[in-house]
C-alpha positions as CSV (number, residue, x, y, z in Angstrom):
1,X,51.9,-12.6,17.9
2,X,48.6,-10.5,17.8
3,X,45.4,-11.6,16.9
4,X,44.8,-11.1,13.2
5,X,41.5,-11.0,13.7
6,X,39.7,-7.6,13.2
7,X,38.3,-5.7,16.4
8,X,35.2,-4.8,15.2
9,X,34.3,-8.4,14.0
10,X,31.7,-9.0,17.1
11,X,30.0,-5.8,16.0
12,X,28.7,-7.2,12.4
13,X,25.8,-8.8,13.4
14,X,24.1,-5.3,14.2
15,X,24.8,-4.3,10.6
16,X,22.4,-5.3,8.0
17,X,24.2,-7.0,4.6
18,X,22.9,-4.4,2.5
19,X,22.9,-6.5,-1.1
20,X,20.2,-8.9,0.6
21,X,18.5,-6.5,2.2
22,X,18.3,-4.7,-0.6
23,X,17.3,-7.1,-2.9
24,X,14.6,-9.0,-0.6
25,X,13.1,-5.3,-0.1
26,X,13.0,-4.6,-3.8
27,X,11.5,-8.1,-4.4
28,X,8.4,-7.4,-1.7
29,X,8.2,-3.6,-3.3
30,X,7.6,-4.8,-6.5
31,X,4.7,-8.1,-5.6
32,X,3.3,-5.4,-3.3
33,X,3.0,-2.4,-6.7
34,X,2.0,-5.5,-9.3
35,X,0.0,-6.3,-7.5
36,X,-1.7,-3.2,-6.0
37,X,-1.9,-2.2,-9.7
38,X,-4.5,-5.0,-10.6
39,X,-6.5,-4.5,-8.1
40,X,-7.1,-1.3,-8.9
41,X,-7.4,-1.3,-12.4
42,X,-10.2,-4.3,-12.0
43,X,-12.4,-1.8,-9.3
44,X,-11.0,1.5,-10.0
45,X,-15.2,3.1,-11.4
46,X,-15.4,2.3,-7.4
47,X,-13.1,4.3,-6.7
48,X,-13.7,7.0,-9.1
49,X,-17.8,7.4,-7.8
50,X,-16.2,7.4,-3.9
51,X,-14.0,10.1,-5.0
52,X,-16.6,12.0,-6.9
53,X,-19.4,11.8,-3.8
54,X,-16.7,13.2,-1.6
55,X,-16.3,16.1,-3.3
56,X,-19.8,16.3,-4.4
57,X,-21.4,20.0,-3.0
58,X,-25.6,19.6,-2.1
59,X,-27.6,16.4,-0.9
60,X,-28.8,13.9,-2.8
61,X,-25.6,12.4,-5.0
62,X,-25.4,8.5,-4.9
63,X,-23.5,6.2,-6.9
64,X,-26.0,4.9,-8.4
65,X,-27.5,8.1,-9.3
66,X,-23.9,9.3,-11.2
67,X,-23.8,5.9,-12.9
68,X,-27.4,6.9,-14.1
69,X,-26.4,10.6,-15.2
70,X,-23.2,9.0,-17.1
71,X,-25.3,6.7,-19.1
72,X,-27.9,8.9,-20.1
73,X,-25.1,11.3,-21.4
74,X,-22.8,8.8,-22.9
75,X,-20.3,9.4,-20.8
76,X,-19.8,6.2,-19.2
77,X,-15.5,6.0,-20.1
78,X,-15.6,8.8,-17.9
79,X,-15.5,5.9,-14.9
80,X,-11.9,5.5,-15.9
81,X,-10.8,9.3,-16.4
82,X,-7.5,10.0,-14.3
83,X,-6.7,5.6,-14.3
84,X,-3.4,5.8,-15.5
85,X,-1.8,8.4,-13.2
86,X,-3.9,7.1,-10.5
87,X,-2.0,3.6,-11.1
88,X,1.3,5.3,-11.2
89,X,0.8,7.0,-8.0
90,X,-0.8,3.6,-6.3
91,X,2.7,1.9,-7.7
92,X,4.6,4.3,-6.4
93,X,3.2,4.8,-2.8
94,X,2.6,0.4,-2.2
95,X,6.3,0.2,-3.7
96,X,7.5,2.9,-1.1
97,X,5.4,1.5,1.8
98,X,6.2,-1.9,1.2
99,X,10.4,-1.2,0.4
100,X,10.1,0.6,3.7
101,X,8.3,-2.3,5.9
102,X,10.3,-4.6,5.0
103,X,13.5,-2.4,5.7
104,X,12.7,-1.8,8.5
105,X,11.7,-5.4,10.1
106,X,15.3,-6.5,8.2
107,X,17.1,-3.4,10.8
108,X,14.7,-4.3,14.0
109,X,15.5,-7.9,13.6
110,X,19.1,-7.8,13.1
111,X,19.4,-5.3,15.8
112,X,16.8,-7.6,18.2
113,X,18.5,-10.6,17.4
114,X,16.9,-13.9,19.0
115,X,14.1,-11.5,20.6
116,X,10.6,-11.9,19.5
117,X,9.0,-8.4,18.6
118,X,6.1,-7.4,20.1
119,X,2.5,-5.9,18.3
120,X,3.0,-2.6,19.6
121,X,6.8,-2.6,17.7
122,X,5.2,-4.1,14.3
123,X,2.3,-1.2,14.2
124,X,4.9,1.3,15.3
125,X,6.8,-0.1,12.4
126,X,3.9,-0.4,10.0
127,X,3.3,3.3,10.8
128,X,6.8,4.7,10.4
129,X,6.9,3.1,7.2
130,X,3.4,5.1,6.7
131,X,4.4,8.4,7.3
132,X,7.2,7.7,4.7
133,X,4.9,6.8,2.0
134,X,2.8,9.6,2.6
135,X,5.3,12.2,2.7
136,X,7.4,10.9,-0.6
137,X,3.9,10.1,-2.9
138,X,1.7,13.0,-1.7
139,X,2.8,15.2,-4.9
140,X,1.7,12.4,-7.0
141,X,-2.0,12.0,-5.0
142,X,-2.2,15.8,-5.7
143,X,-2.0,15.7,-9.1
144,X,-3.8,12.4,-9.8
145,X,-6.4,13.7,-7.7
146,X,-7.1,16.9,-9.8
147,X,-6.3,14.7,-12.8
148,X,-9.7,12.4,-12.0
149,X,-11.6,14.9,-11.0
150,X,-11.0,17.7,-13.4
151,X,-13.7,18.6,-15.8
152,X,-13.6,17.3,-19.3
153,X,-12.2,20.5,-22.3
154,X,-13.6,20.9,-25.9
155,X,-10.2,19.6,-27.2
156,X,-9.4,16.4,-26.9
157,X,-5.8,17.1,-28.0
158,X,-5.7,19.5,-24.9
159,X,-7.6,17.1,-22.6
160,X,-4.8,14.1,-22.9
161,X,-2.1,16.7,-22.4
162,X,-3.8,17.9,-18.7
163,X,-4.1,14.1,-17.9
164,X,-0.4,13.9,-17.9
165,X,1.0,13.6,-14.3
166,X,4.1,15.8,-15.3
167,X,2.0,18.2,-17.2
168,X,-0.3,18.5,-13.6
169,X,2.7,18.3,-11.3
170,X,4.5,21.5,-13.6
171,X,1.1,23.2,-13.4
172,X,0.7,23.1,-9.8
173,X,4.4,24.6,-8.9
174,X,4.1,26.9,-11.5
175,X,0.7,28.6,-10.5
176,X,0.7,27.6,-6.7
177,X,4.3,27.0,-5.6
178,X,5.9,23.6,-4.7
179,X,4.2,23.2,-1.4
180,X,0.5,22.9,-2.8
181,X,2.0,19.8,-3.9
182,X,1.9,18.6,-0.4
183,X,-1.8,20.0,0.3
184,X,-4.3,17.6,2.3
185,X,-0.7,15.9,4.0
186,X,-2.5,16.7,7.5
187,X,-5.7,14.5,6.8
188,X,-3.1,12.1,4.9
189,X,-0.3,11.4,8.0
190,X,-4.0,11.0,10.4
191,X,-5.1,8.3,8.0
192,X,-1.6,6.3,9.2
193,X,-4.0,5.6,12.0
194,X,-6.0,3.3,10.7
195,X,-4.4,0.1,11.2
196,X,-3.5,1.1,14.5
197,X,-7.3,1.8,15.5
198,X,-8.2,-1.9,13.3
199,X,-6.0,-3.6,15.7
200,X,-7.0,-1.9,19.0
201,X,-10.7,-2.8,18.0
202,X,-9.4,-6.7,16.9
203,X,-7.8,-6.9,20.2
204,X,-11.0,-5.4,22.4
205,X,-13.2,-7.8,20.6
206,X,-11.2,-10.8,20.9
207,X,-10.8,-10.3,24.5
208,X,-14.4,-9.5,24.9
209,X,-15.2,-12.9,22.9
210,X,-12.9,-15.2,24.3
211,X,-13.7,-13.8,28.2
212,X,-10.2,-11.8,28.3
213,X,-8.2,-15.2,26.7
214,X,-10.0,-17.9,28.7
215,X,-12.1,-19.5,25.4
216,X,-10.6,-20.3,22.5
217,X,-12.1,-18.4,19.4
218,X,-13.0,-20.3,16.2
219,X,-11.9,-19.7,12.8
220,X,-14.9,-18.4,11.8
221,X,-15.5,-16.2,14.8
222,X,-11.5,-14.4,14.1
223,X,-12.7,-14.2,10.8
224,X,-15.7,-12.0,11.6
225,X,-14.0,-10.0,14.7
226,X,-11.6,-9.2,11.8
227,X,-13.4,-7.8,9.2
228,X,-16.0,-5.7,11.9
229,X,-12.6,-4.0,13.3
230,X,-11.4,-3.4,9.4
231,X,-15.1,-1.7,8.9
232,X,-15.4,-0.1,12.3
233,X,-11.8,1.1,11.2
234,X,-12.9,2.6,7.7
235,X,-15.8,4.0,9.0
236,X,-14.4,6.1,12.0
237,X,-12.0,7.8,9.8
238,X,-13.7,7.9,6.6
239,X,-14.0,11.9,7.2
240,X,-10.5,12.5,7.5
241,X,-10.6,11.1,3.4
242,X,-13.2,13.3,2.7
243,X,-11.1,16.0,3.7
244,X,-8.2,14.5,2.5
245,X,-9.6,14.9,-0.9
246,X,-11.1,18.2,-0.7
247,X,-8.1,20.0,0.3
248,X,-6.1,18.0,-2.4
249,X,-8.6,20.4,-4.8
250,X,-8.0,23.5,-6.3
251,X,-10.6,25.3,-4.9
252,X,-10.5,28.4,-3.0
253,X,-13.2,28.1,-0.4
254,X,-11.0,25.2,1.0
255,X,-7.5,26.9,0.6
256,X,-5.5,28.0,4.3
257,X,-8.7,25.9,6.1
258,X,-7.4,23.1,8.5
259,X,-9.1,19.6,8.5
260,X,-11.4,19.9,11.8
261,X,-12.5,23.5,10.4
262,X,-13.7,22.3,6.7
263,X,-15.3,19.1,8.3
264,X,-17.2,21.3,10.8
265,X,-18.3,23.9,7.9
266,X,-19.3,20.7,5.7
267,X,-21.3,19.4,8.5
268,X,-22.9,22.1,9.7
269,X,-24.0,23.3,6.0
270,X,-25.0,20.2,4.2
271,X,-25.6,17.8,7.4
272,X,-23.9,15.3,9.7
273,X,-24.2,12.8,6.9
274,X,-22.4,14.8,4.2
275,X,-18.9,13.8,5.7
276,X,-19.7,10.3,5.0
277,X,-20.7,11.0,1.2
278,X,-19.6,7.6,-0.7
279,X,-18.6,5.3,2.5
280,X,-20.8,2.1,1.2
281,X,-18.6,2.6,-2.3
282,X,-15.4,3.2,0.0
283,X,-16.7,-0.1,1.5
284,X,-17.2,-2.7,-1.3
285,X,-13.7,-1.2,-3.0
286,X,-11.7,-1.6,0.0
287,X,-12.8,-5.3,0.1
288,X,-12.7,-6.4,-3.1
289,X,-9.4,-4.9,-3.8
290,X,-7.6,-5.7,-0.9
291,X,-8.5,-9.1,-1.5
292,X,-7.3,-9.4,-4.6
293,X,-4.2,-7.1,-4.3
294,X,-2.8,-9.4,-1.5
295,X,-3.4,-12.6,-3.6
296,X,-1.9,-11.5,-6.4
297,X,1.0,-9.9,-4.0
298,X,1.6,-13.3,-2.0
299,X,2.0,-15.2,-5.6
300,X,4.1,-12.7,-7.2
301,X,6.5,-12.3,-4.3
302,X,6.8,-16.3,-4.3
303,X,7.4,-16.7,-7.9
304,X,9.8,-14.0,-7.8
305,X,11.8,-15.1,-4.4
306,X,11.7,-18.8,-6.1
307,X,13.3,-17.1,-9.4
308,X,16.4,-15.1,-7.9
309,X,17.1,-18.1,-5.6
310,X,17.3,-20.5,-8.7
311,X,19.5,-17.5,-10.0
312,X,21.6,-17.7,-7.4
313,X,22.1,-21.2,-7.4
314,X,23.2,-21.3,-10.8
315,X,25.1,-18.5,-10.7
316,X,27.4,-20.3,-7.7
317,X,27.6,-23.5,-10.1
């Protein structure tokens, strides 16, 4: 008699059981929007100033100097102008990049099976998932950008209507076509880098520390080689966000003008330094919410992982 078996039964293994992938991917997505979200609502004036100083035209704009001009006009709510669709379109991109990620280390692992994967695979998968993000969640950036940094109306009836992300997103394709929705993606896709140049700094330093592997490195001294490659990171591409947010603008001195060619033209007409315009706030708001995104990430992806698996268990009972 012949086998009852079917054929393609040694084959399985190579596919992915979609329901747990799935599901484990939508569990990460969520801890990693949740908790993106609170970080950013908790430091988002940081982010605001950054934003503002990078688009600032003329020397002499700090932080501190905005806080200052706020207060003396009673405008100091104005830190928190553009929050909400900025937090829809930071849910949106950390669900996307994290849903992604995580897909894609479930398909490399079933597919490497037994095999551990090496750094270069995990940044190449980090990154893939990167250029996702960015192209699925740059419409949303657009719009929250010109949301936050749009000027305040005489009607405050009108005002709440032009913070709308929808109202913005319909604006946009109706008075500059669909693709303006997708302005400042070249800066955007070069920012991917990032983590790639953090590690490749990480890895020179350590083996510069540790005598290419021959001394083991102390907690203390990883912690440090860690957070100067994360700052030597930020810093070197800190102009492509400059850019990234100027071209995200409506403004017609920076429409049809490539990345390289606005950053040269800033340079050259307001100095060197202009390109770095809010880098120390870019600094302490990186830290601070990264910290606190990832803690609250790591408990909320526990709890919620511990939750579905005592659903599970009942649901077998």
């Amino acid at each position: 008699p012949r086998c009852s078996r079917h054929p393609r039964a040694p084959h399985r293994r190579f596919l992915p059981s979609l329901p747990s992938l799935s599901m484990n991917s939508l569990v990460t997505g969520v801890a990693g929007a949740v908790g993106s979200t609170v970080a950013l609502t908790l430091f988002y004036p940081l982010d605001y100033l950054r934003s503002r100083l990078q688009v600032q035209n003329g020397p002499g704009a700090t932080a501190l100097s905005l806080i200052t001009e706020m207060a003396r006009e009673g405008r100091l709510l104005q830190l928190y102008q553009g929050l909400l669709p900025t937090l829809s379109a930071t849910a949106a991109a950390n669900f996307v990049y994290f849903f992604a990620y995580r897909l894609l280390r479930r398909l490399r692992d079933r597919v490497r099976t037994g095999r551990s994967a090496s750094a270069v695979l995990e940044l190449a998968i980090a990154s893939l998932a990167g250029v996702v993000t960015v192209l699925a969640t740059s419409p949303l950036w657009v719009a929250a950008t010109r949301i936050r940094l749009a000027e305040k109306t005489s009607s405050s009836s009108q005002s709440s209507k032009r913070a709308s992300l929808l109202y913005t997103l319909r604006h946009i394709i109706q008075t500059d076509g669909l693709l303006e929705l997708w302005s400042g993606i070249g800066p955007s896709l070069l920012l991917v880098s990032n983590p790639t140049i953090q590690f490749a700094l990480y890895e020179w330093l350590k083996r510069r520390l540790s005598s290419n592997g021959l001394v083991a490195l102390s907690s203390s001294k990883v912690f440090v080689i860690s957070a100067l490659a994360k700052l030597l990171a930020t810093v070197g591409t800190y102009p492509l966000q400059v850019a990234q947010n100027r071209l995200r603008l409506h403004d017609e001195r920076n429409r049809h003008v490539g990345t390289l060619k606005l950053l040269h033209q800033l340079a050259t007409n307001e100095g060197f330094l202009s390109v770095f315009r809010g880098l120390e706030t870019k600094i302490a708001q990186t830290v601070l919410t990264a910290a606190f995104q990832f803690v609250v990430y790591e408990r909320l992806e526990k709890a919620l992982t511990q939750a579905l698996l005592r659903r599970s268990t009942l649901v077998k009972a």
